[in-house]
py3Dmol code that shows the C-alpha trace and the ligand (Angstrom):
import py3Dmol

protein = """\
ATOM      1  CA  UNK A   1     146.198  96.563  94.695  1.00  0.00           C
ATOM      2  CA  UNK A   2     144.306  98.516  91.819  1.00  0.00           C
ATOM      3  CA  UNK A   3     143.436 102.064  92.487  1.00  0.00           C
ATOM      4  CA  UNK A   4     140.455 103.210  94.444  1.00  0.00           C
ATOM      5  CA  UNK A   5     137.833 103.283  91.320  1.00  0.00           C
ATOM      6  CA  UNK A   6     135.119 101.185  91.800  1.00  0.00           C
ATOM      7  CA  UNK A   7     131.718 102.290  92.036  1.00  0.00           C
ATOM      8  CA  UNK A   8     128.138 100.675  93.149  1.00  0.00           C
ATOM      9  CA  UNK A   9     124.641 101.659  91.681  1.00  0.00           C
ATOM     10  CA  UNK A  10     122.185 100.126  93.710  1.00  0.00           C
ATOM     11  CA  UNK A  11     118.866 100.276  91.779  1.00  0.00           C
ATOM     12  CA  UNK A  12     116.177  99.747  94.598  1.00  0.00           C
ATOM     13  CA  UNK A  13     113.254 102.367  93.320  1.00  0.00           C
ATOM     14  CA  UNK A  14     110.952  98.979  91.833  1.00  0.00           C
ATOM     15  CA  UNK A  15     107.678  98.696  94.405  1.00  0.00           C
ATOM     16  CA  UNK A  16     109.032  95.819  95.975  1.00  0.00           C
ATOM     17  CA  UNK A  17     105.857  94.162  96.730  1.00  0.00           C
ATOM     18  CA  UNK A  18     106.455  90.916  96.523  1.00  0.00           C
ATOM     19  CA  UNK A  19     107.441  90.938 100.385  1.00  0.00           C
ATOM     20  CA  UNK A  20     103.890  91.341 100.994  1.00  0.00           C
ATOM     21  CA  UNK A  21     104.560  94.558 103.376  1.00  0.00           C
ATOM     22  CA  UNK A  22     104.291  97.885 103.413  1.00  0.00           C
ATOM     23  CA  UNK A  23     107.552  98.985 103.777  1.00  0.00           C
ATOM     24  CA  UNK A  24     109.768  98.067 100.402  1.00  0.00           C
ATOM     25  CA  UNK A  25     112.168  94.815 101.710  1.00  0.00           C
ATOM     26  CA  UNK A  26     115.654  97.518 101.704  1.00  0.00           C
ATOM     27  CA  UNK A  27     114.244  99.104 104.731  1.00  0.00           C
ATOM     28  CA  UNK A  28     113.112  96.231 106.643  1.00  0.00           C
ATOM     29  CA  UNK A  29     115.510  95.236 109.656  1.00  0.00           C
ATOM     30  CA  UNK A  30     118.410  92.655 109.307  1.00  0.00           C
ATOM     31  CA  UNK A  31     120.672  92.536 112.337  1.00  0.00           C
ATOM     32  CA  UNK A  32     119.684  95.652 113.660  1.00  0.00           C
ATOM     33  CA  UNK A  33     120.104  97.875 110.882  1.00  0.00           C
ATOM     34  CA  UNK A  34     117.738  98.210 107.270  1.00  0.00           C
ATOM     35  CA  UNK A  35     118.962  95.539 104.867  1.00  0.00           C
ATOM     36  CA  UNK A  36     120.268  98.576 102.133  1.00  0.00           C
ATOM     37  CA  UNK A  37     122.796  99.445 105.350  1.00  0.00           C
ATOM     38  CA  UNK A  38     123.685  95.340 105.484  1.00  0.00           C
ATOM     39  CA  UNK A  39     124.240  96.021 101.988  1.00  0.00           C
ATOM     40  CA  UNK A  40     126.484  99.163 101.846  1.00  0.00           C
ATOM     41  CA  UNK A  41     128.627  98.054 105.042  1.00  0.00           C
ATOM     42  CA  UNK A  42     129.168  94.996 102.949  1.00  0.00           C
ATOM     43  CA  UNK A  43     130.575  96.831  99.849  1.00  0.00           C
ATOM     44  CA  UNK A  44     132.828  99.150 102.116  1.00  0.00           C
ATOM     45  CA  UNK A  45     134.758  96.034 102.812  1.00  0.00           C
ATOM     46  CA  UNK A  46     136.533  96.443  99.605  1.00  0.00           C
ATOM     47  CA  UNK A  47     139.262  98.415  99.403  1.00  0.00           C
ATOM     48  CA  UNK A  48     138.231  99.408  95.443  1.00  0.00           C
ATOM     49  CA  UNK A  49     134.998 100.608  96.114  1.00  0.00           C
ATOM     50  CA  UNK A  50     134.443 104.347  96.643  1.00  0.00           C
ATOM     51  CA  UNK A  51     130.916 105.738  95.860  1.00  0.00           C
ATOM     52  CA  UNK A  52     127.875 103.922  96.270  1.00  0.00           C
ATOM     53  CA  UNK A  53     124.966 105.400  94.155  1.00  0.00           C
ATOM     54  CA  UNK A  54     121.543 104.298  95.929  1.00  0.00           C
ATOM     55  CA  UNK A  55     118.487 104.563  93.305  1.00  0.00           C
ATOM     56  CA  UNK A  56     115.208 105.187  95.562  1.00  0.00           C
ATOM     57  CA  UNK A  57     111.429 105.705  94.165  1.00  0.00           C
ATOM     58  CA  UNK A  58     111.126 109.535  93.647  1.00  0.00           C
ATOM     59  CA  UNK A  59     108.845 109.460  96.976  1.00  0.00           C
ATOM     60  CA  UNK A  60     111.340 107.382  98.982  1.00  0.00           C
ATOM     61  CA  UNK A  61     114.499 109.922  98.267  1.00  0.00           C
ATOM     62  CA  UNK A  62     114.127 111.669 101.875  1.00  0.00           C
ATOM     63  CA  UNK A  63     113.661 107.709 103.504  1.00  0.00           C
ATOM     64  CA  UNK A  64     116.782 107.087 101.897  1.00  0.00           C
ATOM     65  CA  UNK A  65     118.630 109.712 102.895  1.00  0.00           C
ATOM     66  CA  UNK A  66     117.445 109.029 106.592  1.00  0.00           C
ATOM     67  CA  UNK A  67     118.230 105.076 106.564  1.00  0.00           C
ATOM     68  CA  UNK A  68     122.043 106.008 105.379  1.00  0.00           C
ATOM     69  CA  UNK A  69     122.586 108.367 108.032  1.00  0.00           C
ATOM     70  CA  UNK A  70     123.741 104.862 109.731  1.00  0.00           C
ATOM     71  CA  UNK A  71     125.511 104.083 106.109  1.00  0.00           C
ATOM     72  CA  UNK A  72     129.316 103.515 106.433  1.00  0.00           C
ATOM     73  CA  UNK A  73     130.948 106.633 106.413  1.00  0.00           C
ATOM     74  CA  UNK A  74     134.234 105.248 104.199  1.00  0.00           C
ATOM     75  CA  UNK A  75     132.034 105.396 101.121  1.00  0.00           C
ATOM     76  CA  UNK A  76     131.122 108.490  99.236  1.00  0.00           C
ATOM     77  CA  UNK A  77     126.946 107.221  99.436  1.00  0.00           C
ATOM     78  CA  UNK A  78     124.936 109.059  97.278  1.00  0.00           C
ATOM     79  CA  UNK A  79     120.969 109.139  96.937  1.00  0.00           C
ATOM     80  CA  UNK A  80     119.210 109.733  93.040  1.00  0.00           C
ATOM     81  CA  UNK A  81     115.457 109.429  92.338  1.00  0.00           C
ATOM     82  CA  UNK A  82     114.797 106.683  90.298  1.00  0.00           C
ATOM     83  CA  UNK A  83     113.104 106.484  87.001  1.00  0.00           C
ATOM     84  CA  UNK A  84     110.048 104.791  85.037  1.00  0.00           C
ATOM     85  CA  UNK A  85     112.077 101.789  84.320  1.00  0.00           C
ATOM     86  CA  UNK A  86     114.728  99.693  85.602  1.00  0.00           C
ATOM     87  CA  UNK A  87     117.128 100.779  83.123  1.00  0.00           C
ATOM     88  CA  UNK A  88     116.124 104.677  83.793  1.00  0.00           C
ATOM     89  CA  UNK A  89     116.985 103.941  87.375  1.00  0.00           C
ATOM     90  CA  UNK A  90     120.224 102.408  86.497  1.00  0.00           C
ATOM     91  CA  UNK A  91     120.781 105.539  83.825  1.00  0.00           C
ATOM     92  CA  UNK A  92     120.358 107.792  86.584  1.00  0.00           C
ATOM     93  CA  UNK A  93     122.027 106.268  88.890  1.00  0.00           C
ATOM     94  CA  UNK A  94     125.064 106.088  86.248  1.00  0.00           C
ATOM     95  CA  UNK A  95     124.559 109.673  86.032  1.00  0.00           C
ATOM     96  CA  UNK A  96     125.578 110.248  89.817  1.00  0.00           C
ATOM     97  CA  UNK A  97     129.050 108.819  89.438  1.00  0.00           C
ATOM     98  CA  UNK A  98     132.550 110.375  90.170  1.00  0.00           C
ATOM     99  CA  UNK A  99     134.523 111.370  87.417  1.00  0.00           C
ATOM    100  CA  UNK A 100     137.636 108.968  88.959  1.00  0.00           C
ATOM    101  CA  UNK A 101     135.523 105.777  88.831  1.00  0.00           C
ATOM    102  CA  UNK A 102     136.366 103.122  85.869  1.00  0.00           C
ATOM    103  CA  UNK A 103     134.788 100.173  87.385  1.00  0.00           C
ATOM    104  CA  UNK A 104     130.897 100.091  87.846  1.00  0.00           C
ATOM    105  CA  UNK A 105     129.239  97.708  89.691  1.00  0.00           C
ATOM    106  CA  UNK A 106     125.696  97.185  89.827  1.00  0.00           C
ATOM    107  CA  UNK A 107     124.053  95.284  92.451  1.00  0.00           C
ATOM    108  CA  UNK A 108     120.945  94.503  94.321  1.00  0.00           C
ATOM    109  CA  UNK A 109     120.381  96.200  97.372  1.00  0.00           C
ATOM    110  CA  UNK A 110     118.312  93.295  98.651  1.00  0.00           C
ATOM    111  CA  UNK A 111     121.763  91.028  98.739  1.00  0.00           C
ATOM    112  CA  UNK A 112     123.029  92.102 101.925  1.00  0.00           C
ATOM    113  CA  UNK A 113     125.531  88.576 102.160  1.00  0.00           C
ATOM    114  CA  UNK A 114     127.980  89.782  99.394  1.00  0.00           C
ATOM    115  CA  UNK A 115     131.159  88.204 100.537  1.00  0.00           C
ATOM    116  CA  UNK A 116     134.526  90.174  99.641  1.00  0.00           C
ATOM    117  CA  UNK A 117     135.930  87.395  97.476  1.00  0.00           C
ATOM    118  CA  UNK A 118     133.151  87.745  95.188  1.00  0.00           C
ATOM    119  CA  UNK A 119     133.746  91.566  95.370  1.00  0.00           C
ATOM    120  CA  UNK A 120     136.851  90.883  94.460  1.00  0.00           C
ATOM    121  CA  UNK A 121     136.176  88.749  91.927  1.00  0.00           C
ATOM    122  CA  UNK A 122     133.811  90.433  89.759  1.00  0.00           C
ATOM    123  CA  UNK A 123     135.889  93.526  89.951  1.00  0.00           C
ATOM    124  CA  UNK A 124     139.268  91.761  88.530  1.00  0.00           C
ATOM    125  CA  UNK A 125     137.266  90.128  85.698  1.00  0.00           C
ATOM    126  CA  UNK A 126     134.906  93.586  85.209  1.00  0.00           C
ATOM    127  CA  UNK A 127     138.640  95.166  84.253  1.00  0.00           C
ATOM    128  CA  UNK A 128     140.156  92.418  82.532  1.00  0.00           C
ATOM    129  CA  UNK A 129     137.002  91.229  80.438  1.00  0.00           C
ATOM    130  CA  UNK A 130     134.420  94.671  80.067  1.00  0.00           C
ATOM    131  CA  UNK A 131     132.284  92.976  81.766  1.00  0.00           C
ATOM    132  CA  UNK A 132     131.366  89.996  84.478  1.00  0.00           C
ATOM    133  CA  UNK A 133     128.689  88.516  86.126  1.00  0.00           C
ATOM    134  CA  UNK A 134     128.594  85.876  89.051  1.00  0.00           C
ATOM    135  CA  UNK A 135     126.052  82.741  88.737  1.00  0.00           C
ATOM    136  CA  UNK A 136     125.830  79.823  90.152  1.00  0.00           C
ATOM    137  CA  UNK A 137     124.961  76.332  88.808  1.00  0.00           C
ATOM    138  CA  UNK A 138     121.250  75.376  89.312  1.00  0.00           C
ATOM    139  CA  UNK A 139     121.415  72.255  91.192  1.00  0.00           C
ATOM    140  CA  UNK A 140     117.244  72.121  92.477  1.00  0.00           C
ATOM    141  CA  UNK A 141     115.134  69.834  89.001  1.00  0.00           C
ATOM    142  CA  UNK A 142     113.569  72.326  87.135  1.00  0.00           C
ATOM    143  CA  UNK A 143     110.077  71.426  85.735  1.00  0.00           C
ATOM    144  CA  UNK A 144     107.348  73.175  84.159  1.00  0.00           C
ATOM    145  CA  UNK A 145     104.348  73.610  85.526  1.00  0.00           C
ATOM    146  CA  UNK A 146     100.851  74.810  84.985  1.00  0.00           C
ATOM    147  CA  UNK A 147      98.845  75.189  88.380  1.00  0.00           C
ATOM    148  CA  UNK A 148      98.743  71.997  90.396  1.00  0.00           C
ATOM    149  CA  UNK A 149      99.965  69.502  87.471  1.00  0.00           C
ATOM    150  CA  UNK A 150     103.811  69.185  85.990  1.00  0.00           C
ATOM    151  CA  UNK A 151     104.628  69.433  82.486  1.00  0.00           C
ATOM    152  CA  UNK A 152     108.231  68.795  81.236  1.00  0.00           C
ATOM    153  CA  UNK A 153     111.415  68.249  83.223  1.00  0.00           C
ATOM    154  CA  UNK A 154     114.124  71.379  81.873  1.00  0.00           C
ATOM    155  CA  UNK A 155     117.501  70.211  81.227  1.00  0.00           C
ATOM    156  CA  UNK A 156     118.905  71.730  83.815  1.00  0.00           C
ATOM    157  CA  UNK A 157     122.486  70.883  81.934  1.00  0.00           C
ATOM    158  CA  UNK A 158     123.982  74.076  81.749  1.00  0.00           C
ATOM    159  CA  UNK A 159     121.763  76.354  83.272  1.00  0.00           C
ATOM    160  CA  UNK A 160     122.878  78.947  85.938  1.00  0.00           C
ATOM    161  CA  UNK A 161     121.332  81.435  88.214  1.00  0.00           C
ATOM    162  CA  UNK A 162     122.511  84.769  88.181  1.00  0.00           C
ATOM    163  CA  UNK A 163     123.324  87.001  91.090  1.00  0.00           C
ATOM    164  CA  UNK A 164     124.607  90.193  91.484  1.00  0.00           C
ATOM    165  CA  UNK A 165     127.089  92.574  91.479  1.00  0.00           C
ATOM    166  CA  UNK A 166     127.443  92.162  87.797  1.00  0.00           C
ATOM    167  CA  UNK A 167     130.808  94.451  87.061  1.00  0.00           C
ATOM    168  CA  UNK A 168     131.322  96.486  83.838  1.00  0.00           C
ATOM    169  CA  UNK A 169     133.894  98.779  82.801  1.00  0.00           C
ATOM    170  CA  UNK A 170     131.966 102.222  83.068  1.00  0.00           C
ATOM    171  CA  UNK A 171     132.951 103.354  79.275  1.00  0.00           C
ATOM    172  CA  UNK A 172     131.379 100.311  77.980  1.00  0.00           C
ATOM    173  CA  UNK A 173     128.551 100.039  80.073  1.00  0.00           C
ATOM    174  CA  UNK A 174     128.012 104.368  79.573  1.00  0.00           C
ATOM    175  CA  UNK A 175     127.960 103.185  75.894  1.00  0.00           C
ATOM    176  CA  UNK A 176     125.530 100.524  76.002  1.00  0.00           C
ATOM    177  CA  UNK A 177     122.780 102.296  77.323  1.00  0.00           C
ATOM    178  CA  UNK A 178     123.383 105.738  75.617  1.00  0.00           C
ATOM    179  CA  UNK A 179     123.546 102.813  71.701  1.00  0.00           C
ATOM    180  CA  UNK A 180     121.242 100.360  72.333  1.00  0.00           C
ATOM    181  CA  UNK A 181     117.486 100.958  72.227  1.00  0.00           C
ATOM    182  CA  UNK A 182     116.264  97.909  73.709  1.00  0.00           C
ATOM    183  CA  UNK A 183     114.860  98.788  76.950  1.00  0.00           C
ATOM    184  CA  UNK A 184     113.868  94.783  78.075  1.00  0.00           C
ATOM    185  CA  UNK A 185     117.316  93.277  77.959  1.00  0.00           C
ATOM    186  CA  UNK A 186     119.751  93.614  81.294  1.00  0.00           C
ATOM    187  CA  UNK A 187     122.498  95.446  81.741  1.00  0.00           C
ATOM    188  CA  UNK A 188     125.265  92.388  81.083  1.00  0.00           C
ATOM    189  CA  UNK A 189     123.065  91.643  77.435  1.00  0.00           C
ATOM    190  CA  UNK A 190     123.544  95.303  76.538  1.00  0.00           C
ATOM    191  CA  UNK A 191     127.127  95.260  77.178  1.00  0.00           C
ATOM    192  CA  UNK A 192     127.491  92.022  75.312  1.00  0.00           C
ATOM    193  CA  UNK A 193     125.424  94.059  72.365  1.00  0.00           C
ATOM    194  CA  UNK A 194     128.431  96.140  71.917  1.00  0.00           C
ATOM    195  CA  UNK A 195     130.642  92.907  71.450  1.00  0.00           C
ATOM    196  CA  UNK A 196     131.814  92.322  75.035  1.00  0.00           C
ATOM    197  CA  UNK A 197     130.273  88.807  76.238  1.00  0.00           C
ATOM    198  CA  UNK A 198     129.967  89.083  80.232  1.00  0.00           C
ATOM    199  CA  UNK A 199     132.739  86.962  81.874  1.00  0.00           C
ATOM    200  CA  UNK A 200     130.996  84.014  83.742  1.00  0.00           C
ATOM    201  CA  UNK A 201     132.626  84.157  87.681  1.00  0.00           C
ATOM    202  CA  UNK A 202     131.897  81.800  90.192  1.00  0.00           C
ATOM    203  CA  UNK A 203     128.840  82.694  92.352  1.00  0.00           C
ATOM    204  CA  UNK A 204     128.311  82.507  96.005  1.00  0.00           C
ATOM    205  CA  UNK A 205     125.543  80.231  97.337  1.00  0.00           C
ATOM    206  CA  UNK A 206     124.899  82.390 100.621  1.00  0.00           C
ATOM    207  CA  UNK A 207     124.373  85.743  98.019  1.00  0.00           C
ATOM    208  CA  UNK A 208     120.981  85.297  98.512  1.00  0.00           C
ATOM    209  CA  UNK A 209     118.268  87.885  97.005  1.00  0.00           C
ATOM    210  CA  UNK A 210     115.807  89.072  99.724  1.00  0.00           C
ATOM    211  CA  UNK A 211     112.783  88.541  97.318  1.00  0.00           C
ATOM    212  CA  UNK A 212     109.786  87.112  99.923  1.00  0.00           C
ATOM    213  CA  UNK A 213     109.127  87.203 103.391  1.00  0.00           C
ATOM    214  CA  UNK A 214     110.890  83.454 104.074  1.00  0.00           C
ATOM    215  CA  UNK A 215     114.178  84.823 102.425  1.00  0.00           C
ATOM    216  CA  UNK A 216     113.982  87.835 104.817  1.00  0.00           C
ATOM    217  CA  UNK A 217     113.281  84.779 107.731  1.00  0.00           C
ATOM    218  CA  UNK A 218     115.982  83.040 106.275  1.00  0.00           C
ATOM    219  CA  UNK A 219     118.198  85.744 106.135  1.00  0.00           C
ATOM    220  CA  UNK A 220     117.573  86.760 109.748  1.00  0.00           C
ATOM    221  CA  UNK A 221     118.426  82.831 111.149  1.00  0.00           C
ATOM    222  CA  UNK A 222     121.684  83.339 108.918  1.00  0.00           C
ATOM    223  CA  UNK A 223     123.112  86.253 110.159  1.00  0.00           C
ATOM    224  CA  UNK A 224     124.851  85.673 113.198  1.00  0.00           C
ATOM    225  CA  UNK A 225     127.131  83.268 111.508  1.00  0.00           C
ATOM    226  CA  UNK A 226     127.496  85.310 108.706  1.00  0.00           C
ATOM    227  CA  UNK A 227     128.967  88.155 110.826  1.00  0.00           C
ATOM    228  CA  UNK A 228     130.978  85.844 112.585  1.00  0.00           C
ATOM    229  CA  UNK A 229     132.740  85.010 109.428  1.00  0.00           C
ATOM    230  CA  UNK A 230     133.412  88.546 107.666  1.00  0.00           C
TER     231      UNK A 230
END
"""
ligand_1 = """\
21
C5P
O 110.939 94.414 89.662
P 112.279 93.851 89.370
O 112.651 92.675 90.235
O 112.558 93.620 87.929
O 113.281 94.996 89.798
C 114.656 94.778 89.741
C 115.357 95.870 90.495
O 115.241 97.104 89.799
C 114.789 96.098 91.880
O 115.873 96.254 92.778
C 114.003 97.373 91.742
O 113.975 98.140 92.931
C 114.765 98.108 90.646
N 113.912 99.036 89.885
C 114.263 100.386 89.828
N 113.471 101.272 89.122
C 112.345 100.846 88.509
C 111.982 99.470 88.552
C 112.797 98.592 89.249
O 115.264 100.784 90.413
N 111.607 101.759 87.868
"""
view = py3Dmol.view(width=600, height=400)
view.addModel(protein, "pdb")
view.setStyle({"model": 0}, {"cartoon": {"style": "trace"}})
view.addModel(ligand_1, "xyz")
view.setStyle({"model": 1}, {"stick": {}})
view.zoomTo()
view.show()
C-alpha cells in the first residue's frame, strides 16, 4: 500500500446547461444525496486519496460549501472559486492542494459510478508512467452527419472514449500548465507536451458522465445495483 498522497480536483464551475435545468447537474439528487456527494463518497473509498479540491462558479462557492456539509468526512474536501476557463479552474483548483500530495487526480464531478479498481488503477499507472488516463473502446458505428442525412462512416478502428479520473504526477502536471501556453488542449495533452505520453488504462463502461437529463434518468434506474455492488 502506497502512502496516503493522492489528491482530487473536481472542476465543476462550467454552466452546466446542457441538463436543461436550472440547477447545474452536481447538485441535482442521485440516491438521496447531490450527485458531487455520489461523487466524493466514491473517491473516499480509496485508501490513497486524501483531499478533494471541488472547483465551483465564483457564485456557487457558498452552494458548495452547503451540499458537502453531507461530504464524507475521511477526506480533507476543500471548496475554490473557479476561473474564466477550464484550465483556470483546474489551475486553481491545483492551487488548493496539500503540500504531502504527489498524485493528482482530476475528475468529473458529474461521474458519480467511479468504481475503486479504476481508482486504483489510474493511480498505480499516474506514479509509474507521469501520467494516465482511462478510455474505453468505442463499440456504437460512428458516422457523420449533417442534420437529417449521413455522410461518411468513421473508422471506428482504434478510436476510444475517454473518461475520467485522468491521474498525473503533481510535479509534472504543476509544470505543464505553469510551460505550456496553449489554453485549448486538456490536461493529459499538456502533460504529454512536456514528453510524458498519458498511459492508456482500461476504462469502466458504468463510469458514465451525467451530461443530459436521460443520463441523470439513467443514472437514477442504475443505482440501486450499483450500491449493492461497492
Ligand atoms: O463545458 P465543458 O464540458 O468543457 O466543461 C468541462 C468541465 O470543466 C465541467 O465539469 C465544467 O464544470 C468545468 N469548467 C470549469 N470552469 C470553467 C469551465 C468549465 O470548472 N470556467
Amino acid at each position: 500500500m502506497m502512502a496516503p498522497d493522492v489528491a482530487v480536483v473536481l472542476p465543476a464551475a462550467g454552466q452546466g446547461t446542457r441538463m436543461g435545468e436550472a440547477v447545474p447537474k452536481q447538485y441535482l439528487d442521485l440516491g438521496g444525496a447531490p450527485v458531487l456527494v455520489q461523487t466524493l463518497r466514491a473517491l473516499a473509498a480509496h485508501p490513497a486519496i486524501v483531499q478533494a479540491v471541488v472547483v465551483a462558479s465564483p457564485d456557487a462557492v457558498a452552494d458548495a460549501h452547503a451540499v458537502l456539509r453531507v461530504a464524507p468526512s475521511r477526506l480533507d474536501v476543500k471548496v475554490v472559486a473557479g476561473g474564466g476557463t477550464r484550465r483556470a479552474s483546474v489551475q486553481n483548483g491545483l492551487d488548493a492542494l496539500d503540500e504531502s500530495v504527489r498524485i493528482v487526480l482530476v475528475h468529473d464531478a458529474v461521474r458519480p459510478f467511479v468504481a475503486l479498481q479504476l481508482l486504483d488503477d489510474v493511480i498505480r499507472a499516474a506514479r509509474t508512467h507521469g501520467a494516465a488516463v482511462p478510455a474505453v473502446p468505442v463499440t456504437d458505428t460512428l458516422r457523420r452527419a449533417d442534420g437529417e442525412t449521413f455522410g461518411e462512416t468513421v473508422d471506428r478502428n482504434g478510436v476510444y472514449a475517454v473518461q475520467t479520473p485522468q491521474g498525473f504526477r503533481r510535479d509534472l502536471l504543476e509544470r505543464a500548465f505553469f510551460e505550456i501556453a496553449d489554453a485549448t488542449t486538456d490536461d493529459a495533452a499538456l502533460v504529454a507536451a512536456l514528453g510524458h505520453p498519458a498511459r492508456l488504462v482500461r476504462g469502466d463502461r458504468r463510469n458514465l458522465k451525467l451530461t443530459t437529463p436521460d443520463d441523470l434518468a439513467l443514472a437514477r434506474a442504475l443505482w440501486p445495483a450499483w450500491t449493492m455492488e461497492a
